[in-house]
Structures are given as structure tokens and as C-alpha cells.
C-alpha positions in Angstrom: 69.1 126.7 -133.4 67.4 129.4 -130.7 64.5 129.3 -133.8 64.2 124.9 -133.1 64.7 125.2 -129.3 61.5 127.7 -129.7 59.2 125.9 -132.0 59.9 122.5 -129.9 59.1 124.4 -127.0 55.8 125.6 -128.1 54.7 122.4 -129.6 55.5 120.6 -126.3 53.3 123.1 -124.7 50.5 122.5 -127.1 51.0 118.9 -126.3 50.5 119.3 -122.6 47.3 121.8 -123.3 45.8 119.0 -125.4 46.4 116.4 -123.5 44.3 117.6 -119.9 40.9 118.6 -119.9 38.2 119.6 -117.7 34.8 117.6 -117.5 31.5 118.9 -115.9 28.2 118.5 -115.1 25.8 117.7 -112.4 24.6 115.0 -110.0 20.9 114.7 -108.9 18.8 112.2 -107.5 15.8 110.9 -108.8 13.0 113.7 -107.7 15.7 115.8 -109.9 16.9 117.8 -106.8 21.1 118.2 -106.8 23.0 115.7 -105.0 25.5 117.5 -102.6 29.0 115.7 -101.4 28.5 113.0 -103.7 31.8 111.8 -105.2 33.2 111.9 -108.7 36.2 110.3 -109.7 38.4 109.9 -113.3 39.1 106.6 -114.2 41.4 105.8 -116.7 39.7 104.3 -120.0 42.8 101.2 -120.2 43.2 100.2 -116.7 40.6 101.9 -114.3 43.2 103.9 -112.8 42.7 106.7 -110.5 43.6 109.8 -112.7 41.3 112.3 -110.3 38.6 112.8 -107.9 36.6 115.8 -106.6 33.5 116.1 -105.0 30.2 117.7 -106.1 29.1 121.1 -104.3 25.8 122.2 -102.7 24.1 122.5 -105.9 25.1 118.9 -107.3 27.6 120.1 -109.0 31.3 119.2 -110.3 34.4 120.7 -112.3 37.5 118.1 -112.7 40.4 118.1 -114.8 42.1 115.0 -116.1 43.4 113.4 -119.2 41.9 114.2 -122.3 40.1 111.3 -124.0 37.2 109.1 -122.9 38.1 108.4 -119.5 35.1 106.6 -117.4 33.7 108.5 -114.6 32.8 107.2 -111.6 29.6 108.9 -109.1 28.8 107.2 -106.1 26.5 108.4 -103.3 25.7 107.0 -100.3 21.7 105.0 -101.2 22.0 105.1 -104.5 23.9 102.9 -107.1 27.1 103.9 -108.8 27.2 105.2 -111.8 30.4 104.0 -114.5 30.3 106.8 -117.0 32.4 107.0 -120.5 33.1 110.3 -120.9 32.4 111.1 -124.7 32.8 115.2 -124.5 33.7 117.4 -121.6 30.2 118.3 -120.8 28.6 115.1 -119.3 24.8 117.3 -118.4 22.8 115.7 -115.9 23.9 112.7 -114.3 20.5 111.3 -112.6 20.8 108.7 -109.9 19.0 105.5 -109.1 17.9 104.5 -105.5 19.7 101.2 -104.3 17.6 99.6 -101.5 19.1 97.0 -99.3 17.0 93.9 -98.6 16.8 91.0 -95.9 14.4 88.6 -96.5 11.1 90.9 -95.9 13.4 94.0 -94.6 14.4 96.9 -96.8 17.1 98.8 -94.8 16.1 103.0 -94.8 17.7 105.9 -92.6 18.7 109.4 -92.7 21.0 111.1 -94.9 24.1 112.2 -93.3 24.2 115.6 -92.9 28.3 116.8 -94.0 29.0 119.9 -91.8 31.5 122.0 -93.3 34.3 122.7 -90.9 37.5 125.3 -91.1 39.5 122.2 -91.0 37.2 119.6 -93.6 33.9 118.2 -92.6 32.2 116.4 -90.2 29.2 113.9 -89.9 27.1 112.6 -87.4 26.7 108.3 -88.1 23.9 107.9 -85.2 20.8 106.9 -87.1 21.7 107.6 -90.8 22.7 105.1 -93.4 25.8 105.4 -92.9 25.3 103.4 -89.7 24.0 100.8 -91.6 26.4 100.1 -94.0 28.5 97.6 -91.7 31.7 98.7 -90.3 33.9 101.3 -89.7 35.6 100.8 -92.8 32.6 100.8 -94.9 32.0 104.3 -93.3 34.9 105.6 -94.4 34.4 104.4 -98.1 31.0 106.5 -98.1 32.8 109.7 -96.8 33.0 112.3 -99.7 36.9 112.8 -100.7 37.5 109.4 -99.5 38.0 106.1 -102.0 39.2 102.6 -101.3 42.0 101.6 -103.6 44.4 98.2 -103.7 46.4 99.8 -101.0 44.2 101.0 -98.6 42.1 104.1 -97.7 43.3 107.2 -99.6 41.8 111.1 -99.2 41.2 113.2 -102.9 44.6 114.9 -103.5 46.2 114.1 -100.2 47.2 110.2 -99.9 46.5 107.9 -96.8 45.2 109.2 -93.8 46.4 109.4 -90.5 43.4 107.8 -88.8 42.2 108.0 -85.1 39.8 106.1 -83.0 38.5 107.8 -80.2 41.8 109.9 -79.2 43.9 107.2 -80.4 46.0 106.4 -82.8 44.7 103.3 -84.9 48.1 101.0 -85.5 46.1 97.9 -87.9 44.4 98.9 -90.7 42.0 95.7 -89.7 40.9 97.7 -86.6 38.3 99.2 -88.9 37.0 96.0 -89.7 36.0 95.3 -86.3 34.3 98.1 -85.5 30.7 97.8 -86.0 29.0 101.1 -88.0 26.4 101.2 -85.4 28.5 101.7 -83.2 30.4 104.6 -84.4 28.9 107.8 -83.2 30.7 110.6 -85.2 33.5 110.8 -88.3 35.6 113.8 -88.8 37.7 114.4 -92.3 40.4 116.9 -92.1 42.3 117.7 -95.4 44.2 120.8 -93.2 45.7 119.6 -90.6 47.2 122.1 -88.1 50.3 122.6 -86.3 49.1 119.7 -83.7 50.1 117.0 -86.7 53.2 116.0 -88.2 54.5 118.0 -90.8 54.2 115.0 -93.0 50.3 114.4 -92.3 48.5 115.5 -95.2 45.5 114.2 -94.1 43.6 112.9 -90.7 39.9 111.0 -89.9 39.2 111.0 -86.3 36.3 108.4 -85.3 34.3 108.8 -82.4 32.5 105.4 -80.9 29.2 105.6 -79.2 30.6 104.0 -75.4 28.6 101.7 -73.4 26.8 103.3 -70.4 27.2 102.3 -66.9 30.8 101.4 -65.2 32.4 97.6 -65.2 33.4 95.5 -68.3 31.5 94.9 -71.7 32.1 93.3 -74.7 30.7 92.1 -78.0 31.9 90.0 -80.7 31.2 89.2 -84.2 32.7 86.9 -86.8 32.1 86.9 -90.9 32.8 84.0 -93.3 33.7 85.3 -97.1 35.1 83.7 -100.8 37.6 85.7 -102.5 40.9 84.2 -104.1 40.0 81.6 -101.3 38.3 80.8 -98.1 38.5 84.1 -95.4 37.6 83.6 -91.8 37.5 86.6 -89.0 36.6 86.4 -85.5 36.7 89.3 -83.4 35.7 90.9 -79.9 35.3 94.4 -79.2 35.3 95.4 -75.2 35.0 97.9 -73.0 36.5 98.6 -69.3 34.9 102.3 -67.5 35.5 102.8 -63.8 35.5 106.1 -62.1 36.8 108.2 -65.0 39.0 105.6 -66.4 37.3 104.5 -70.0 39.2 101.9 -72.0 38.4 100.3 -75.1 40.2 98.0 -77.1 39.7 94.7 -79.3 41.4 91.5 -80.1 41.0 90.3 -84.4 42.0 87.2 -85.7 41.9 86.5 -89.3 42.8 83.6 -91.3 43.0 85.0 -94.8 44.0 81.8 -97.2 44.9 82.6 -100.7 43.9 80.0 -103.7 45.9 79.8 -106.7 44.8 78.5 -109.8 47.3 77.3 -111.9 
């Protein structure tokens, strides 16, 4: 019997071994130079679902262990268009990436690469004048940091689950807050995957955005609105404002969104 247990034991452990595996390679943009923080995730072959993710270092590149197989891997970097990759050996080479340019009418949309600054805590990135502060709102922003991806229930950090997220000192209570604040508007994102002593035990993970405030004292405002076809007609109006007087600097906003869901039967 000990001589079963044993033999069972070892072949569930080869199982497991077999069954993981760790893909490789190396991200670079189309002059060939590497393509730092850009992120890689595992998809699973069946369903698309998340399995891993991982971002790629200073010299474009990435290690990441997930399920053995042909999984699809997924590269996406802020200008350039994501790549959907099936994973036929361990050692995918040299993934080369292909500008994406947006265009308006006769406009084609260009800025600066954020620079990611490294921090004891995560990284940090200036939006002013990148491409990140083109990309919409703040929500956008968040789905171009590196370690960050959008899934069905919301923003979620590599390894570390939703976010605690903060606007400008203060605690953001509607995910749809992010959707009304405009990326140009946003002056600075941090990403911490170590929270300190400061946070809740609980708190795996925390953004903090800081807004670019309007200059002067009194009362300011701006609003926007966007029309959109899902599952069914979506319409959002919203106004952002603004109240600074002797020290006092408040900021707030008021959302409305009439979300109407189609079925077809």
C-alpha cells in the first residue's frame, strides 16, 4: 500500500510539472529597439481567460509561467497595436510591434512616451503631454498602465486584484468617476503593488490620480457628454467643477448615465 500511496504521489507530481510552463521572449518596436513596460498577458486558448500577466523589463523583455499548451498571448503597448499570439512552443523570439496612429479627419494624434519611474513602492508616470493624455479618460489611462488590464469586472492589478483607487487625496466611491474625468486633464498616475502600513491590511493594491487644477480662485466647470451602441443605446452626460478660495480647493462632479440594455430574443 505505502508502495501505491508513493507511485500515485509521484505521478501526480509529474502531472503538475507537465501541466505549467514558462514562455519567453522579447518585445520591440519597429526600429528593432526593446519595448520596456509593455504588457504581456496569458490567455486561455478555450475561453480567453486570464491565466497570467507580467510585464516586460528595460530590455523588452518577459518570463511568465502559465498552463502548458497553446495558450494565446496578449502584448499591448501604449501607440502601437496589440498583438494576439498562439503560443506554439515556450520560446515565442522576437515579438516586433506595429505603430497604431489615431486619425481625425486630416489629424493624426502624436505625443510623448510616458516615461514609468520606478518607485520603492511601484511606479509612477507623468500624463502631461504624452499619449497617455490623449487616450480619453481617466479610465482609459489606467488601461495603458503596465500591470493593469480591464476585465468584465472592472480594473484589476497583475497578481494583486482590484485596486484601491484615489483621486486627488480622495477616495474614489463610483467606478464611473473615471469616466468623467478627461485624460488631459489628469496630471500624474501612481501604481503601488506595496502598499505600506498607511493602507488597510486588506489593500493589495492602490492608483492614486493626480488632476491638473484650474488656476485662479472662484468656481469652474466643464462638461462633456458621449453617445455609444453596445447591447443597446448608451447615453452619458456629465460635469466636472471646481471651487478654490483662499486655500480651500474642491473638486467634485455630477454623472448621469442612461445605460439601456437590448435583448434579442
Amino acid at each position: 500500500m505505502k508502495r501505491f500511496q508513493f507511485t500515485l504521489m509521484m505521478a501526480l507530481v509529474a502531472v503538475m510539472t507537465a501541466s505549467a510552463a514558462t514562455f519567453t521572449g522579447k518585445v520591440v518596436d519597429e526600429a528593432g529597439l526593446p519595448a520596456p513596460f509593455a504588457n504581456v498577458v496569458l490567455l486561455n486558448a478555450g475561453d480567453s481567460a486570464f491565466v497570467a500577466g507580467t510585464t516586460t523589463g528595460d530590455d523588452g523583455t518577459f518570463s511568465i509561467t502559465g498552463n502548458a499548451g497553446k495558450p494565446i498571448v496578449k502584448v499591448s503597448y501604449l501607440g502601437y497595436k496589440t498583438q494576439m499570439i498562439e503560443a506554439a512552443g515556450t520560446d515565442l523570439g522576437t515579438i516586433v510591434l506595429e505603430p497604431e496612429a489615431t486619425q481625425l479627419g486630416e489629424v493624426v494624434i502624436k505625443g510623448e512616451r510616458p516615461e514609468f519611474k520606478l518607485t520603492g513602492e511601484g511606479l509612477k508616470t507623468d500624463v502631461e503631454n504624452t499619449l497617455l493624455s490623449k487616450v480619453g479618460t481617466a479610465k482609459a489611462v489606467l488601461q495603458n498602465l503596465p500591470g493593469v488590464q480591464q476585465t468584465k469586472d472592472g480594473l484589476e492589478v497583475f497578481g494583486k486584484g482590484a485596486p484601491l483607487i484615489y483621486i486627488n487625496g480622495r477616495k474614489m466611491q463610483d467606478k464611473t468617476e473615471l469616466e468623467q474625468i478627461s485624460s488631459e486633464d489628469i496630471k500624474s498616475v501612481e501604481l503601488i503593488t506595496n502598499p505600506g502600513a498607511k493602507y488597510d491590511a486588506t489593500v493589495n493594491a492602490v492608483i492614486l490620480i493626480k488632476t491638473k487644477r484650474p488656476q485662479g480662485e472662484g468656481f469652474s466647470f466643464n462638461s462633456q457628454a458621449s453617445y455609444y451602441l453596445s447591447k443597446g443605446p448608451d447615453l452619458a452626460l456629465g460635469t466636472n467643477w471646481n471651487y478654490r478660495h483662499k486655500g480651500l480647493d474642491v473638486f467634485g462632479s455630477v454623472w448621469y448615465n442612461d445605460d439601456r440594455y437590448i435583448q434579442n430574443d
